[in-house]
TORPA-228419 format. One record per residue: residue in one letter; x, y, z negated of N, C-alpha, C in turn. Coordinates in steps of 0.02 Angstrom, whole numbers, padded with zeros to 5 digits, always signed. Each point is the difference from the previous one (the first is absolute). Last residue first. Example, Ala and Ser with C-alpha at 12.3 -4.5 7.8 and 13.67 -1.06 7.14 Angstrom:
<pts>
S+00642-00112-00354+00042+00059-00003-00039+00055-00037;A+00015-00286+00004-00045+00059+00000+00045+00060+00000;
</pts>
This chain:
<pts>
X+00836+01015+01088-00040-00029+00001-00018-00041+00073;X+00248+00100-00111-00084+00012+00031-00045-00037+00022;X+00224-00038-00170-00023-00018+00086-00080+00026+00007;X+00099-00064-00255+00031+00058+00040+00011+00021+00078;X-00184-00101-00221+00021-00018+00075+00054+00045+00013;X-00031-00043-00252-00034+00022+00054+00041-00014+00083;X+00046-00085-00235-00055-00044+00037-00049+00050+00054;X+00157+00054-00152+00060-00033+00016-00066-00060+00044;X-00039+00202-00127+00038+00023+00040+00023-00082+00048;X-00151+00030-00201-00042+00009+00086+00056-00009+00025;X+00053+00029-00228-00018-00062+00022-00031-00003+00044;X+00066+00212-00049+00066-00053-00006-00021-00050+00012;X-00168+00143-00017+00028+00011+00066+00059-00040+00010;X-00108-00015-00201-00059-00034+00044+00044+00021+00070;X+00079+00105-00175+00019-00078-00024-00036-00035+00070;X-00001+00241-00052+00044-00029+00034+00016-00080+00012;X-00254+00109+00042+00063+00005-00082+00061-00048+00034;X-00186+00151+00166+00044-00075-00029+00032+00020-00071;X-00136+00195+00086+00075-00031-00002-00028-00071-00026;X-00138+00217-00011-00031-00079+00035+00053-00040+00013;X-00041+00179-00221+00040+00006+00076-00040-00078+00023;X+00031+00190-00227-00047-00026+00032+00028-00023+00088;X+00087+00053-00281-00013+00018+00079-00033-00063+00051;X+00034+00101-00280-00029-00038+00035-00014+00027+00074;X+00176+00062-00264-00061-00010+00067-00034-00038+00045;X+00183+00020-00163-00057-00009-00021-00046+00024+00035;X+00248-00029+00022-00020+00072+00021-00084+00012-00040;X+00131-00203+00006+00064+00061-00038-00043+00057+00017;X-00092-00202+00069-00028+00008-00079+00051+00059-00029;X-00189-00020+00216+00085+00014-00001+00025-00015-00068;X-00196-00141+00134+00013+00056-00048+00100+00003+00005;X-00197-00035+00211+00032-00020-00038+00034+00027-00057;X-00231-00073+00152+00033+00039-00039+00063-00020-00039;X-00224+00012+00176+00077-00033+00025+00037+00037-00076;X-00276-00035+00047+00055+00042-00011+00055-00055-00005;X-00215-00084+00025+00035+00023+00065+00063+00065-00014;X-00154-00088-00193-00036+00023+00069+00038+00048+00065;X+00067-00157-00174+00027+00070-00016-00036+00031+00024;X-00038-00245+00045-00029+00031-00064+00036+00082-00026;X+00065-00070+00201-00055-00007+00011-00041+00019-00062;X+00243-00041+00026-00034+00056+00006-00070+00014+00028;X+00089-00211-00085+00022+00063-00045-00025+00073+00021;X-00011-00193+00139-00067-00001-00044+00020+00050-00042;X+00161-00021+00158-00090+00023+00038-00039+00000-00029;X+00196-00079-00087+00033+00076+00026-00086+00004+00016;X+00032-00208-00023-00023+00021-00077+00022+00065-00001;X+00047-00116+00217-00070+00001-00037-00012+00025-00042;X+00205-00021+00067-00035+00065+00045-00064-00008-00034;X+00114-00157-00107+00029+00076-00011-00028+00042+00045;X-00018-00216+00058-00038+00009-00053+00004+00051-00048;X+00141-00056+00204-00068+00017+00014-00059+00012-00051;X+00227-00067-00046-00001+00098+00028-00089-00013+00032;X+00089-00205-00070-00009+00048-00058+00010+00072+00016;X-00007-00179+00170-00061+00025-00021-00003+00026-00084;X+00173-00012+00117-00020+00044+00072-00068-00014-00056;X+00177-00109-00106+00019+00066+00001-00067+00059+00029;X+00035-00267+00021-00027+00068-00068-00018+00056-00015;X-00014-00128+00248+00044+00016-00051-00011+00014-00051;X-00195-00146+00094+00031+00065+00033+00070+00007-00037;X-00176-00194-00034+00052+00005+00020+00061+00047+00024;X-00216+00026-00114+00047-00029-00019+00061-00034+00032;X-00192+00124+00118+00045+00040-00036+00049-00032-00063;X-00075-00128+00240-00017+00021-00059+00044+00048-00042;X+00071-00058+00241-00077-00003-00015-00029-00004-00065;X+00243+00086+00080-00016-00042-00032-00070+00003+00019;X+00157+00142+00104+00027-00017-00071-00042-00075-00013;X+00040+00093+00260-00036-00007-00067+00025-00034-00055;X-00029-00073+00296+00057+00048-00046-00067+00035-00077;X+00025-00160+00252-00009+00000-00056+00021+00049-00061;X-00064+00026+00294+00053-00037-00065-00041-00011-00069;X-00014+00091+00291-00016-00020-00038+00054-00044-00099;X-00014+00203+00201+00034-00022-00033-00047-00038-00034;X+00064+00178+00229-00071-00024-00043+00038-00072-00041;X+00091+00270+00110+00020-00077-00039-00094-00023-00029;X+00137+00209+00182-00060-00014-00054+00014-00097+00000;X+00172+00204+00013-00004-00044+00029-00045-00015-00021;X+00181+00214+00005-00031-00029-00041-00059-00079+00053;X+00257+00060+00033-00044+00040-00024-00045-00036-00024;X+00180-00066+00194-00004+00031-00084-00046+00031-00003;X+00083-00112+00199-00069+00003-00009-00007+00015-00066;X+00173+00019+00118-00039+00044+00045-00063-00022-00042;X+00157-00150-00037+00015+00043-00036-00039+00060+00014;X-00066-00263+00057+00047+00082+00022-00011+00052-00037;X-00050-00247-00118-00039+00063+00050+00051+00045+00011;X-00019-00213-00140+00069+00026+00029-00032+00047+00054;X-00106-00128-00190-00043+00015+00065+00054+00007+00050;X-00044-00069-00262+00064-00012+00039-00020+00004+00083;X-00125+00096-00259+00016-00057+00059+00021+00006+00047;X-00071+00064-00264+00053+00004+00073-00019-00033+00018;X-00114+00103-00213+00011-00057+00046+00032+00020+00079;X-00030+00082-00311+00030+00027+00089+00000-00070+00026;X-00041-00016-00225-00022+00054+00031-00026+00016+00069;X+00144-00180-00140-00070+00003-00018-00041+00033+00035;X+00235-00003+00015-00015+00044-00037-00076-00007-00022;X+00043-00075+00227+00064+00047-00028-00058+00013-00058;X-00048-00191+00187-00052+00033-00057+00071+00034-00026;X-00021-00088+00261+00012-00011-00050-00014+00039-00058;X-00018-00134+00264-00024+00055-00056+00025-00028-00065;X+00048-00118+00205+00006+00065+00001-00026+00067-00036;X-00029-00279-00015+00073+00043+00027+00008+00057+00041;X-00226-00066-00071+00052-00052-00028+00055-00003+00004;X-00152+00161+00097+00000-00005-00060+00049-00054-00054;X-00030+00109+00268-00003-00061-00029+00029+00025-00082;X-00128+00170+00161+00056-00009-00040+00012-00077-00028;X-00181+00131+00182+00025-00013-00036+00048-00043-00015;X-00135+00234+00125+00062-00067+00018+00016-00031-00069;X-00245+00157+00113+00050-00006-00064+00064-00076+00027;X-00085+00153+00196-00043-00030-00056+00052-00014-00063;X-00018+00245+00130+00001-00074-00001-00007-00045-00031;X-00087+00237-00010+00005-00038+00079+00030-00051-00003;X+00004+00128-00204-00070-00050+00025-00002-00014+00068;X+00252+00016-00123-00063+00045+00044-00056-00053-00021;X+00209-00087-00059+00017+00078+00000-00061+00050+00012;X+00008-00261-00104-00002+00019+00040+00009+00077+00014;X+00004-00267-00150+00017+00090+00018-00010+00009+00065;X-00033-00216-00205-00032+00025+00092+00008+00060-00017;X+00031-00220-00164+00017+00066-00009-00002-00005+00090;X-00066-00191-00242-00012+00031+00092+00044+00077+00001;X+00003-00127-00204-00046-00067+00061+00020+00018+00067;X+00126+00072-00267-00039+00033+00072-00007-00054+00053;X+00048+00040-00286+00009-00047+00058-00049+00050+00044;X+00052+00080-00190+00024-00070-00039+00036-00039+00079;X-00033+00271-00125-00008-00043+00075+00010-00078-00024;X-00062+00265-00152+00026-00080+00036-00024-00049+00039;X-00090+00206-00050+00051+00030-00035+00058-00047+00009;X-00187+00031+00186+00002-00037-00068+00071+00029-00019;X-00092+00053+00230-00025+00049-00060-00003-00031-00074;X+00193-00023+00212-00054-00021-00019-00029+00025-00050;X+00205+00095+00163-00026-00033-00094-00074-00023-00009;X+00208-00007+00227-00052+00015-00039-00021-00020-00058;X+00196+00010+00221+00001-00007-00071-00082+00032-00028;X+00161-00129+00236-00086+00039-00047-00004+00008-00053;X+00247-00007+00155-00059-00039-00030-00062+00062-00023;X+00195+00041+00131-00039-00015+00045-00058-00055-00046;X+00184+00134-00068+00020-00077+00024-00044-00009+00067;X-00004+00209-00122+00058-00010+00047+00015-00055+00032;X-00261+00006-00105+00082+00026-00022+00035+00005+00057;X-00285+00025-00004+00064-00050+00014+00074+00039-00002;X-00278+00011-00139+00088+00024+00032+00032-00043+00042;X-00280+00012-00096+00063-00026-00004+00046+00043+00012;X-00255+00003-00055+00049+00035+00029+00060-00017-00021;X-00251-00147-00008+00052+00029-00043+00036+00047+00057;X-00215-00178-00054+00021+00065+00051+00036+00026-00031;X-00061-00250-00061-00002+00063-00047+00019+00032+00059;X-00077-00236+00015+00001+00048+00065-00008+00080-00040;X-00042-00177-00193-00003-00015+00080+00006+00081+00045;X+00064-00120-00274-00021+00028+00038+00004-00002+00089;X-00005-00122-00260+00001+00010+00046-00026+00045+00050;X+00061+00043-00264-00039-00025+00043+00044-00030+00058;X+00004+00099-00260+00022-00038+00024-00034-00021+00067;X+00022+00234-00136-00062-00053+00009+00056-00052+00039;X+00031+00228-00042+00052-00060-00028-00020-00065-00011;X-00143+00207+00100+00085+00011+00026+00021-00058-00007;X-00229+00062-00004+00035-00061-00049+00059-00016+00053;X-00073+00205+00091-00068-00047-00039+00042-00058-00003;X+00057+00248+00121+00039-00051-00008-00083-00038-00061;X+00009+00220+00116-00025-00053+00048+00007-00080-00025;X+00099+00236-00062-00071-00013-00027-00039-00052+00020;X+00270+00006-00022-00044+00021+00059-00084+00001-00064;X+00232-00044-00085+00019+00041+00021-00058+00011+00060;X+00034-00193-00161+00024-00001+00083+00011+00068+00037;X-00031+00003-00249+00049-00064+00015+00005+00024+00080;X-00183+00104-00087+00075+00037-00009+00061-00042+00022;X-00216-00079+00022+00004+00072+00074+00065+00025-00039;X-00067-00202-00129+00005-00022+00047+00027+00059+00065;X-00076+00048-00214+00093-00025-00013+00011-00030+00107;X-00235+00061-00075+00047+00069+00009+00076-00026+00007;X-00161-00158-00026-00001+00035+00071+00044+00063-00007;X-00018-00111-00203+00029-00059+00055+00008+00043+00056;X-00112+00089-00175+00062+00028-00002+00037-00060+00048;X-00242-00013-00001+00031+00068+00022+00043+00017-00002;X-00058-00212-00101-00008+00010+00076+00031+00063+00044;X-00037-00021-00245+00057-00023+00038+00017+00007+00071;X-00182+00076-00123+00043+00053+00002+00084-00041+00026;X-00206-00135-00054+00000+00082+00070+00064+00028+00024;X-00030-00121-00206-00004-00074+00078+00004+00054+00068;X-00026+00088-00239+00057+00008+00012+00021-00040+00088;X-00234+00041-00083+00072+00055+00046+00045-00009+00012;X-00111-00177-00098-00026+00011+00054+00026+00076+00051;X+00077-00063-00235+00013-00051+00032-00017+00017+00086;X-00061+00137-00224+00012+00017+00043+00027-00040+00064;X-00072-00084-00222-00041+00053+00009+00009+00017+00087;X+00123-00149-00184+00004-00013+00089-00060+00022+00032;X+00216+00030-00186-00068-00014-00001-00024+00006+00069;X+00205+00030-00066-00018-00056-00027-00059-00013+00008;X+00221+00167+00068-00063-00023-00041-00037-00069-00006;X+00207+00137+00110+00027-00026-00081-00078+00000-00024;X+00113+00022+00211-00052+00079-00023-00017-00013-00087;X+00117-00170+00165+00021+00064-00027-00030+00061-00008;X-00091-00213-00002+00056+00017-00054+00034+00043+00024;X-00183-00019+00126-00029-00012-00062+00062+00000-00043;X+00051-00043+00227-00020+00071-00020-00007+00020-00074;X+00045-00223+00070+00040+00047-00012-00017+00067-00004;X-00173-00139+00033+00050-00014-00082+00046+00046+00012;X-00123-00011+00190-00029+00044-00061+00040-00014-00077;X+00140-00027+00252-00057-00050-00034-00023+00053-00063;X+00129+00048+00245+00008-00006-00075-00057-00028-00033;X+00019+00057+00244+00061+00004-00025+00010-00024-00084;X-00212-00035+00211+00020+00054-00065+00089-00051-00019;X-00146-00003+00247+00033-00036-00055+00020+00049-00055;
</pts>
């Protein structure tokens, strides 16, 4: 799923003409997958904010002091969970979790569930999780915000593409020109608040 639509790109790179359209269609794509391994923080991650259903996700859980399951599913948001089955080992079988009163969604994020496990049994726990979770299935529906930073990474990939790949930024008190692969601060201020903070 691409993050941003060619219009928006197209205005913020402030052109008009539609010579390049077919890169620019490229070059989206490519800045989708990249927002997608920075957002989730794995190289593994593919339409992070994609709206889906998902089945039997393999996850590494916790169990708290309580004795609940706490795990993050690989969507940025949770809407709903069908199913949930843990288990400590591949020697046993998976035990599952009544979902309808005993799981619950913290924060969009984080899903609990109410297991009350001996305390002997803290640590970590393998979780299979079915749910719903995801920004949206079309990029018009996405936040503003998420796909006017996506159309800013884009017109970052075409800018320096026609520089032929030079990273350049000017100093104007010093009148020079340095050269670096840095995020511009603006693009790291608007990533910050849509990256995963829970390992992958």
């Amino acid at each position: 799923m691409d993050y941003t639509t060619l219009a928006q790109v197209r205005s913020a790179l402030r052109i008009v003409e539609t010579a390049d359209d077919a890169y620019l269609s490229q070059l989206i794509t490519e800045a989708s997958r990249a927002l997608d391994r920075i957002c989730a923080r794995s190289i593994d991650a593919t339409d992070f904010f994609k709206l889906e259903n998902l089945t039997d996700e393999v996850l590494i859980g916790q169990v708290n002091q309580y004795g609940h399951i706490l795990c993050w599913p690989h969507k940025p948001k949770i809407t709903t969970v069908t199913s949930l089955t843990y288990r400590f080992s591949p020697l046993e079988e998976y035990r599952s979790v009544d979902v309808a009163s005993r799981v619950e969604i913290n924060k969009l994020r984080e899903v609990e569930a109410w297991t009350f496990l001996a305390a002997d049994r803290r640590g970590e726990v393998r979780i299979k999780i079915s749910y719903t979770g995801g920004f949206s299935a079309s990029p018009g529906d996405l936040p503003a915000d998420f796909t006017n930073l996506a159309a800013l990474f884009t017109a970052r990939f075409y800018r320096e593409t026609e520089a032929g790949l030079s990273d350049v930024i000017g100093l104007a008190d010093l009148t020079t020109a340095t050269y670096t692969k840095a995020l511009p601060q603006r693009l790291v201020t608007m990533i910050k608040p849509f990256v995963r903070t829970v390992p992958w």
